[in-house]
C-alpha positions as CSV (number, residue, x, y, z in Angstrom):
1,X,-11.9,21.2,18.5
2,X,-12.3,17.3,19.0
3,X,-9.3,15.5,17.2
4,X,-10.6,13.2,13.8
5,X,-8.8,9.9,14.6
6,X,-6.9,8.3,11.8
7,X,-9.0,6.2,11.0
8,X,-12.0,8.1,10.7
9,X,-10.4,10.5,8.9
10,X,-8.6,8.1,6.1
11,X,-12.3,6.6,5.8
12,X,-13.8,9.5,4.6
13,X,-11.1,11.1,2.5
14,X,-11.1,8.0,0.6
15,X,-15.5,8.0,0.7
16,X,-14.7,11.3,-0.6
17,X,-12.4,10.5,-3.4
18,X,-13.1,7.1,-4.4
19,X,-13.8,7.5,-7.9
20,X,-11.4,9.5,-8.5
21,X,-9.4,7.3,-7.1
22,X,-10.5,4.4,-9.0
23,X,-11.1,5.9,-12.7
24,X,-7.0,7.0,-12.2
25,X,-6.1,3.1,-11.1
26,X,-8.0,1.5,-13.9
27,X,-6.2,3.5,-16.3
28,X,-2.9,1.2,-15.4
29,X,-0.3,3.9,-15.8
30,X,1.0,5.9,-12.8
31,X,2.7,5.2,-9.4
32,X,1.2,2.6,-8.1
33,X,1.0,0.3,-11.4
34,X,4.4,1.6,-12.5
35,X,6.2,1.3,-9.3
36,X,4.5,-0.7,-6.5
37,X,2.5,-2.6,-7.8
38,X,5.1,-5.1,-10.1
39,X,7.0,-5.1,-7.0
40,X,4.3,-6.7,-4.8
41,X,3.5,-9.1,-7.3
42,X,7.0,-10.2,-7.9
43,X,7.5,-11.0,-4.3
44,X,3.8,-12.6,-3.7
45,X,5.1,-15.3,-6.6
46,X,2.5,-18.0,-7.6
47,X,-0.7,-17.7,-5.8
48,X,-3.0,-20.3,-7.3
49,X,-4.5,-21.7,-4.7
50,X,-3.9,-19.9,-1.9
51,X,-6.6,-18.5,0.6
52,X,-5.7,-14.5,0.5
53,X,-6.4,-11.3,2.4
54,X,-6.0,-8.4,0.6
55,X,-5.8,-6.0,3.3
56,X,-7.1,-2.2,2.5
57,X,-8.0,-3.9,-0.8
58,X,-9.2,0.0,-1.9
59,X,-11.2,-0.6,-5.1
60,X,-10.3,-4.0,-5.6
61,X,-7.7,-3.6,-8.0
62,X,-5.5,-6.3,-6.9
63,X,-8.3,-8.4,-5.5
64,X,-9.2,-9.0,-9.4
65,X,-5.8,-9.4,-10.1
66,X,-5.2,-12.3,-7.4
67,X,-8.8,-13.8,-8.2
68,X,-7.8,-14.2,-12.2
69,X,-4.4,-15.7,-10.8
70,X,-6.4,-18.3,-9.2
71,X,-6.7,-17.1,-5.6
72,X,-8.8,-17.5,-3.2
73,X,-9.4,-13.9,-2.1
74,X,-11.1,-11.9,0.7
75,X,-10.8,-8.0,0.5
76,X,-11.0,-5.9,3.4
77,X,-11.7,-2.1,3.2
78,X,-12.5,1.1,5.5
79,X,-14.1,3.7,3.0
80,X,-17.4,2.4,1.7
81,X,-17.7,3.9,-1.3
82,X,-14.6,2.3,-2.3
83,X,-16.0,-1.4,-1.6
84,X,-18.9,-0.1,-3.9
85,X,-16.3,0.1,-6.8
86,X,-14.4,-2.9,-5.5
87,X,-17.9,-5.0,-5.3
88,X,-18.2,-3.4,-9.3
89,X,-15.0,-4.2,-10.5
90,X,-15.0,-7.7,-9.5
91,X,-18.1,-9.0,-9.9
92,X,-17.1,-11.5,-12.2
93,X,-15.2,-13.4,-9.5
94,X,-16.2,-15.0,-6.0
95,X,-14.4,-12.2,-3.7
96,X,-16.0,-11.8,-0.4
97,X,-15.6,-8.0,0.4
98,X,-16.3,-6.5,4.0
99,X,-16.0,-2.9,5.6
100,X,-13.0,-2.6,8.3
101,X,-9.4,-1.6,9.6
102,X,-6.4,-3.6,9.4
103,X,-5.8,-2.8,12.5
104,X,-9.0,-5.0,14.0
105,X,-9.6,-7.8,11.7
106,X,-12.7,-9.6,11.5
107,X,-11.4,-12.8,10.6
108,X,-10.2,-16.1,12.9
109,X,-6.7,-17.0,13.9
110,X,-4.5,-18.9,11.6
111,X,-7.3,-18.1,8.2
112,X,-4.8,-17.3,5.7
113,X,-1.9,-18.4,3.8
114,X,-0.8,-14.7,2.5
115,X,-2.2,-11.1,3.4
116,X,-1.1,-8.9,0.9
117,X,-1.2,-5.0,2.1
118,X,-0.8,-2.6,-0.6
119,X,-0.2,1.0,0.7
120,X,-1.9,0.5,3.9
121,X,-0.1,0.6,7.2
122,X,1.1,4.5,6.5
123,X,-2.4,5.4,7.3
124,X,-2.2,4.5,11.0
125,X,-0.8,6.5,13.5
126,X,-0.1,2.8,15.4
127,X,0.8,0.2,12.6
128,X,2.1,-1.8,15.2
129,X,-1.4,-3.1,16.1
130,X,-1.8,-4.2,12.1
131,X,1.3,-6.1,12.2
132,X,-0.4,-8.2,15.2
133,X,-3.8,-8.4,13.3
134,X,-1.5,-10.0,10.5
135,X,0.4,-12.2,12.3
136,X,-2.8,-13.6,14.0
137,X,-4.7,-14.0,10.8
138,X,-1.4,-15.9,9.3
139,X,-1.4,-19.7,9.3
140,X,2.1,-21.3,10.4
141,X,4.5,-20.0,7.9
142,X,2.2,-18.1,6.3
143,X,3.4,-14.9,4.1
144,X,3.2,-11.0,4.4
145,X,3.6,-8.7,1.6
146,X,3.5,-5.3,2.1
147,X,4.1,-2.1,0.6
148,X,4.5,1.5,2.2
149,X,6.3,5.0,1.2
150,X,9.7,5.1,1.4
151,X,10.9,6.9,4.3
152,X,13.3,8.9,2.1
153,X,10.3,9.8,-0.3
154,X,7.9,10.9,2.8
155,X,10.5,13.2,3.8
156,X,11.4,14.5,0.9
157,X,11.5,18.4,0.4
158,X,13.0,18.8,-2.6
159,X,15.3,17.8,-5.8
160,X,18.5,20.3,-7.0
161,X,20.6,19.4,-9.8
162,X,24.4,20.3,-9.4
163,X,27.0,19.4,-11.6
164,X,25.0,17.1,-13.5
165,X,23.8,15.1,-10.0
166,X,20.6,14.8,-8.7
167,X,20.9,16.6,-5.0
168,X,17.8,15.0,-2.7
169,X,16.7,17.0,-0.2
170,X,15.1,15.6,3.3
171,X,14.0,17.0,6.5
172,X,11.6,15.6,9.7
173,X,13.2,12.0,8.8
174,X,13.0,11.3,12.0
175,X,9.5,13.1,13.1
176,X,6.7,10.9,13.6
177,X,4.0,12.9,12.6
178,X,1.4,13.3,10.2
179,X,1.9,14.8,6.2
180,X,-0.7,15.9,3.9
181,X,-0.9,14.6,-0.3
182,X,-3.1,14.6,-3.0
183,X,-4.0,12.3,-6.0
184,X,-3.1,15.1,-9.0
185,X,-6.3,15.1,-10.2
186,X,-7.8,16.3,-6.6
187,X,-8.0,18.6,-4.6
188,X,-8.7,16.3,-1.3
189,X,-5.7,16.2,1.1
190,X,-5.1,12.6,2.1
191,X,-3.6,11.9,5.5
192,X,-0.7,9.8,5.9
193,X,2.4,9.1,8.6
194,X,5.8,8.5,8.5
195,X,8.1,5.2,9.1
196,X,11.1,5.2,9.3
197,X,13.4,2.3,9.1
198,X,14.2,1.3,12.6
199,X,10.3,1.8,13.5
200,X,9.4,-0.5,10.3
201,X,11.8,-3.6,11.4
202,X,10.8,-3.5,14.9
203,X,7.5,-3.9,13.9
204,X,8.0,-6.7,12.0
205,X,10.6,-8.8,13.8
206,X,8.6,-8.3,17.3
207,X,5.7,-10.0,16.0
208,X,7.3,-12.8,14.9
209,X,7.9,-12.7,10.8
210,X,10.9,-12.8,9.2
211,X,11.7,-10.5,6.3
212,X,12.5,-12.6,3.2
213,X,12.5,-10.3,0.4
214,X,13.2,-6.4,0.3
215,X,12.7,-4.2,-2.3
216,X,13.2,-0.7,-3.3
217,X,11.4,0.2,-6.6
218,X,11.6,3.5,-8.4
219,X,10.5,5.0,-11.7
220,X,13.1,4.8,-14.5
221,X,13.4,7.3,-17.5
222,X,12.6,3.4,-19.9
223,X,9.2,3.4,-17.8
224,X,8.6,6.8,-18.7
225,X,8.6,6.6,-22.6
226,X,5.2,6.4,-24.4
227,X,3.3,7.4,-21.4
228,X,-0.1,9.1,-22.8
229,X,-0.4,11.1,-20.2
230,X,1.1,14.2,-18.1
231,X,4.0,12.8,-16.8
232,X,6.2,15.9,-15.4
233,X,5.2,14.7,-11.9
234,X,6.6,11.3,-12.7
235,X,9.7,13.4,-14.1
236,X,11.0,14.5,-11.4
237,X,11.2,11.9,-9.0
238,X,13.1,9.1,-12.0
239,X,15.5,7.1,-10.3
240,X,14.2,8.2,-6.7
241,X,13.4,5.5,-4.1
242,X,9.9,6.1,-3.8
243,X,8.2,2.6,-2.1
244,X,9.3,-0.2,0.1
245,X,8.1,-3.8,-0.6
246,X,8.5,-6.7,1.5
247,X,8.0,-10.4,1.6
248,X,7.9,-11.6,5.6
249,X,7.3,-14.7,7.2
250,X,5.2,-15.7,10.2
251,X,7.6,-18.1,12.0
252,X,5.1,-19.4,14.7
């Protein structure tokens, strides 16, 4: 059976479960919202102004968000369908939206002043080639936000309670290989692969950024209250790392 590379297969999960996936984002009240996505925005700081890629920009989310905060913004996406939505949902602003990876961008050197990459790199097998595409894309000193799973999360099997403490339970840290999820309100299996750590710096200092901010967000039981909806999933990860967010530099 011929392999489906990972690409080509995270471009047609995401064809496959685009509205879904943007009907749950619009909504404004699980993980990414909640978690990732205050984080990223606390670390892109004032924007107004600035020419901006929004790498794997999904359904244009935060390309509507960046445009309102007086951006100048371009969004890049793989799955078609979701450019449909993201075309939709910001049609009100002056985004220019085109199909592609992060990983081959179709954009000159030195273009931007920030690429902002929400949730992205975890879908290639070789991230290291989107950390050159970035760097390239940077002007002098330009910035690089981005967002992945925490490694602790992606390897996390489990949660025990003992004594009143919350045990976490990890395996295949180290393993670089692919894991399965799903959105809770599909069925579809989305592909993703780990990063650990050591892999993730490497990355970033050998293609010459330097890491300014880090941060490590997680759910807290104050988020939690008032939520309208089913929240047990939330529940049982409070007060677990679940996403890494960093600011980074292009030196050169």
């Amino acid at each position: 059976m011929k392999k489906i590379k990972d690409k080509e297969e995270a471009r047609k999960v995401y064809d496959k479960i685009a509205k879904v996936y943007h009907t749950k984002r619009v909504k404004g009240k699980d993980w990414n919202e909640l978690i990732e996505q205050p984080a990223s925005f606390a670390l892109l700081n004032n924007v107004k102004g600035k020419k901006i890629l929004d790498a794997g920009c999904g359904s244009g989310i935060y390309s509507k968000i960046l445009a309102k905060k007086g951006a100048v913004v371009f969004g890049l996406e793989i799955s078609q369908n979701m450019l449909n939505f993201a075309k939709e949902h910001c049609k009100d602003y002056k985004i220019e939206f085109k199909q592609g990876s992060v990983d081959k961008l179709p954009y000159k050197n030195n273009s931007f002043d920030i690429v902002l990459a929400s949730l992205v790199i975890g879908y290639l097998k070789k991230p290291e080639k989107a950390f050159k595409e970035f760097r390239r894309v940077l002007k002098k000193n330009g910035i690089l936000v981005f967002s992945t799973g925490h490694p602790i999360c992606d390897a996390l099997k489990g949660i025990k309670r003992q004594k009143n403490k919350k045990i976490i339970l990890i395996s295949d840290y180290f393993t670089k290989g692919k894991y399965y999820w799903k959105l809770h309100e599909s069925n579809v299996k989305i592909p993703a692969y780990r990063i650990g750590f050591e892999r993730l710096f490497d990355m970033i200092y050998k293609n010459g950024f330097i890491v300014e901010k880090f941060k490590e967000p997680f759910i807290s039981k104050k988020q939690l209250e008032g939520l309208p909806h089913n929240i047990e999933h939330h529940r049982k990860l409070i007060e677990v790392p679940t996403f890494i967010v960093l600011r980074c530099r292009k030196l050169k």
